[in-house]
N, C-alpha and C positions, 0 to 999 in steps of 0.2 A: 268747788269754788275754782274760778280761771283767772288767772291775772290780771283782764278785764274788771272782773266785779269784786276785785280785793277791798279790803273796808274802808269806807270812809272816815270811819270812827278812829282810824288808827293812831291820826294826828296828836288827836286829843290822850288816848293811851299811853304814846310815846313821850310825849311833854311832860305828864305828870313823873315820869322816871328821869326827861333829861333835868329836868327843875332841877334836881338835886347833883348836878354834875359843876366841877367849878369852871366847866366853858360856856356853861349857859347861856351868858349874857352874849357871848361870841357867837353861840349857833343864835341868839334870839335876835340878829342884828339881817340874819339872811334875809332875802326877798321866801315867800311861804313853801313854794314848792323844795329848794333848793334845805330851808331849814328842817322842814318835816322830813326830807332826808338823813339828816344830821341826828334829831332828833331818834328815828329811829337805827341811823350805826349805832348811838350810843345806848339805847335800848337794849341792843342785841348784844354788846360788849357789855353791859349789865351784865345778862341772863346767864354767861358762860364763866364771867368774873364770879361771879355768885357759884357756881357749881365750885369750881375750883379753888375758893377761901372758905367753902363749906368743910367740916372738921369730920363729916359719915365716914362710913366704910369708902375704901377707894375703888372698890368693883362699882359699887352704886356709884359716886361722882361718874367715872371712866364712862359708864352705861348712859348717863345722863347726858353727856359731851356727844357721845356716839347718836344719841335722840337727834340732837340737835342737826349731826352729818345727815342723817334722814333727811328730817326737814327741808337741808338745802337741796338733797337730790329731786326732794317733790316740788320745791320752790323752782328748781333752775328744768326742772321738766314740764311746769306749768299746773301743775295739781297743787292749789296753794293749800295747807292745813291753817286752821285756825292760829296755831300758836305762831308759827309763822307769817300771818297774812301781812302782818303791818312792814315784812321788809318786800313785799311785790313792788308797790307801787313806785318806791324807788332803784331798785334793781331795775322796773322796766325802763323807767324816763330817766333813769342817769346810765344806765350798762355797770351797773357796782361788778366786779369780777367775783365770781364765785370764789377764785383762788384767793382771794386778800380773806374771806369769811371763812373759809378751810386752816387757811396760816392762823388766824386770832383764838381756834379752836386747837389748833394742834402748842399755841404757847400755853393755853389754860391748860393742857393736858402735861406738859410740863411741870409745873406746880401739883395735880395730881398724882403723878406717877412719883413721886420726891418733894419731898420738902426741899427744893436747892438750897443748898448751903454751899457758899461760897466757890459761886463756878467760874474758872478759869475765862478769859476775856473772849473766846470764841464761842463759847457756850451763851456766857452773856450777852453777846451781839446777836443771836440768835433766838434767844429769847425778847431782846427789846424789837429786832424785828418783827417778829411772830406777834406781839401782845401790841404795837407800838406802831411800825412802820408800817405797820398791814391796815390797821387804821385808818394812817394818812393816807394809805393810795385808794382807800374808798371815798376817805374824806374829800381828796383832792377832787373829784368825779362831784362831786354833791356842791362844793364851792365854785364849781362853774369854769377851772382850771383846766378841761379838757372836754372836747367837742362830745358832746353828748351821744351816746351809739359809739365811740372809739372804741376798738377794742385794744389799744397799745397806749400807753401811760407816752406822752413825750418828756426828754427829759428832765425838762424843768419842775413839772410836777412830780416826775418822779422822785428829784432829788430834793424835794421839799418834803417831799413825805418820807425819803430815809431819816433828811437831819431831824426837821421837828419831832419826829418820831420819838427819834433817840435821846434827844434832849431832854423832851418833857417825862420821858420813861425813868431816864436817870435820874432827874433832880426829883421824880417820886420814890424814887429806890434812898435816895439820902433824907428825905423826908421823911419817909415809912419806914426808917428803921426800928424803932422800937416797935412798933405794930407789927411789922412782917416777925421780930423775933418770939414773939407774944404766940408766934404761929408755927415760932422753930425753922423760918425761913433766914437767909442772908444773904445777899444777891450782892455785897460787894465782892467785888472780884478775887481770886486765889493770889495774883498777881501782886495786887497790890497789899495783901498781907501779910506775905512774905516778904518784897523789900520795909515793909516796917516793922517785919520781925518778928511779927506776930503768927505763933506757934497753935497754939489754940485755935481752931475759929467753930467750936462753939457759940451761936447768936449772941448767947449773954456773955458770953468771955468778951466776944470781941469788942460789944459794944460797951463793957468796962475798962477796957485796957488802954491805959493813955497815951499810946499810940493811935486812938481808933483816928485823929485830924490827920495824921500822914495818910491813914490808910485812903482817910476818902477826900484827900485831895486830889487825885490822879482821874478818879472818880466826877470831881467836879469839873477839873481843868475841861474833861472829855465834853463835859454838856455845855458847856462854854464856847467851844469849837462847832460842835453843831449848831449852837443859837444863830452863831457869828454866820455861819453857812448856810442857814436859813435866812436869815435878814439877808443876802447878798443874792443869791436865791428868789426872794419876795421883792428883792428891788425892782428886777427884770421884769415882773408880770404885772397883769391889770390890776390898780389899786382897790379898784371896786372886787375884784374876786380875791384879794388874800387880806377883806378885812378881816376876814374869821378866824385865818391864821396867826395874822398878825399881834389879835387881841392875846389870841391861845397864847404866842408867844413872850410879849409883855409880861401875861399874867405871872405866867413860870419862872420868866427871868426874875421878877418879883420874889420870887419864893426861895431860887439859888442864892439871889443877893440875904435874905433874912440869912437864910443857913449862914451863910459865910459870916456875917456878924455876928451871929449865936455862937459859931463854931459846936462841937459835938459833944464837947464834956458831960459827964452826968450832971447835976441832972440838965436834958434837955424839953424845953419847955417847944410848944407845938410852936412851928411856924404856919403862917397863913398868908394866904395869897394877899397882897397891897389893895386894895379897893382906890385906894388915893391914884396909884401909878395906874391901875388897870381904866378908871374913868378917863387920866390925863390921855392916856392910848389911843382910848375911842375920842376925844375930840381935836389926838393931832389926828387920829386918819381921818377925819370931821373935813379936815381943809387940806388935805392932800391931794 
């Protein structure tokens, strides 16, 4: 199979996985080409999230991750394999960088190689990178942000895809916390446990100990800054190409604001994304 005759069918493949993503309605607002791109990043961020929240032996995850580095070298050589085929078509018609799909592979491997628990603020930047910002700079390429065939991100986009990145990565970090510990993961920072005092950080310690609102206030103030830098960001560009960000962005800020009103104490009850704010979104970008 050649990059030419990569599958038609793929479209329909990839939707039935992004369906169940909470940007959906965000990738399902694109024009088709540009969404079936979307559709299948978030696809492929599926298949590698999936390896690496899988609970197997970590030689097998590790191996499976390593399948996938395969794949891109036959993808980015022209020899498409099946399991790969649905990211050709847009890898060709957008230039997706092989290196954003290598970084989203090397943060899942992260999470395999360690359960992280509570890694220090440079590790965490590095991992929301990896998992998060790597994303956005394929994202930004599929939203129409950067002249199609580029092979250098300019820096508007690029610095859309560090903050959003980071934003939405953290306020899923304070979201999932009891899930990720459920997993013996912690991903708030070392930093900010220590000035709350907090000795322990065992997952379940920490997320008992009525400290934990210091701890992840520093945590949220951070996502708040990226939002802000994202909207400032999004101002600059064509309305028509950052509705998909924009909605992304609403949604999540939706989700920071629940948290904040919840606050962390036991028991915490799930927050979810606003449907109310996320519709008002799509019909202020309606008349923008």
């Amino acid at each position: 199979m050649t990059m030419e005759s990569a599958t038609d069918a793929a479209p329909l493949r990839t939707q039935t996985v992004a369906v169940k993503s909470s940007f959906y309605l965000a990738m399902r607002i694109l024009e088709p080409a540009r969404r079936d791109a979307m559709y299948a990043i978030y696809a492929f961020c599926r298949a590698v999230d999936d390896i690496a929240d899988d609970e197997g032996d970590r030689a097998q995850r590790r191996e499976a991750l390593d399948q996938w580095r395969y794949d891109l070298d036959e993808l980015y050589a022209g020899r498409i394999r099946p399991r790969s085929a649905f990211l050709a078509g847009p890898v060709r018609r957008f230039g997706l960088d092989r290196a954003d799909f290598e970084a989203i592979i090397d943060g899942m491997a992260m999470d395999v190689e360690e359960d992280i628990c509570a890694p220090d603020w440079e590790k965490l930047e590095l991992y929301c990178d990896r998992v998060a910002s790597a994303v956005g700079r394929l994202s930004v390429r599929a939203f129409g942000l950067v002249d199609d065939g580029a092979k250098e991100l300019p820096t508007a986009p690029k610095l859309l895809a560090y903050h959003l990145g980071r934003a939405l990565q953290l306020t899923n970090i304070l979201r999932d916390l009891d899930e990720d510990a459920a997993r013996g993961r912690l991903y708030l920072p070392r930093e900010a446990l220590e000035e709350a005092g907090v000795s322990n950080h065992a997952p379940h310690a920490v997320l008992a100990n009525p400290a934990l609102d210091q701890v992840c206030a520093p945590v949220m103030s951070r996502a708040r800054e990226h939002f802000e830098q994202a909207d400032l960001v999004m101002a600059g560009l064509s309305k028509n190409a950052v509705k998909a960000p924009y909605l992304m962005a609403a949604g999540y800020r939706s989700i920071l604001d629940g948290l904040t009103a919840r606050g962390f104490a036991p028991p915490r009850a799930p927050v979810r994304m606003s449907r109310r704010k996320l519709v008002g979104a799509l019909l202020r970008h309606a008349f923008l």
